[in-house]
N, C-alpha and C positions, 0 to 999 in steps of 0.2 A: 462344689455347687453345680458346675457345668455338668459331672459325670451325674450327679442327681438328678439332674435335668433332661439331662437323653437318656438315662433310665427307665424314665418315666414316659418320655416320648414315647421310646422303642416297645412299651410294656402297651401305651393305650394305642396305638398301631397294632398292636400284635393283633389286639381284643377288639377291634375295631375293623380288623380285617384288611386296613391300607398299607400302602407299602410303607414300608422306612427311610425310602428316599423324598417323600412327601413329608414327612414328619421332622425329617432334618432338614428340608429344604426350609420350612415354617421358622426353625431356630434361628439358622443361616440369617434370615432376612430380617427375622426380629433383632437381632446380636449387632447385623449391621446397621437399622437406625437407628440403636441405642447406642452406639462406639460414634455414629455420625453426630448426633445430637449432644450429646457431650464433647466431643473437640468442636462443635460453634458453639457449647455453652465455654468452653474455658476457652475461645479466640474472643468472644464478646467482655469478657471478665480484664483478658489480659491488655489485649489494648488500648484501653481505656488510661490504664495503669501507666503504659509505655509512652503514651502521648502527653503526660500530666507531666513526667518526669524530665526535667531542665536538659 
């Protein structure tokens, strides 16, 4: 899925004429608030869990 995905980058950069360090930087950054956003959706989930628990 990831190599689909910078395939696809690398291909409409190419065609677009920007470089590929633009087009990865773009990933990069989406990749990291969606890795962020999900470990506070599962610290929101878990602790909740761990404080209930005797």
């Amino acid at each position: 899925m990831y190599g689909a995905k910078t395939t696809l980058a690398t291909a409409s950069a190419g065609a677009t004429g920007t470089t590929m360090a633009t087009g990865a930087g773009v990933w990069v950054v989406f990749a990291a608030i969606t890795v962020l956003f999900a470990l506070s959706a599962v610290v929101q989930f878990v602790r909740p869990a761990r404080a209930h628990r005797p």
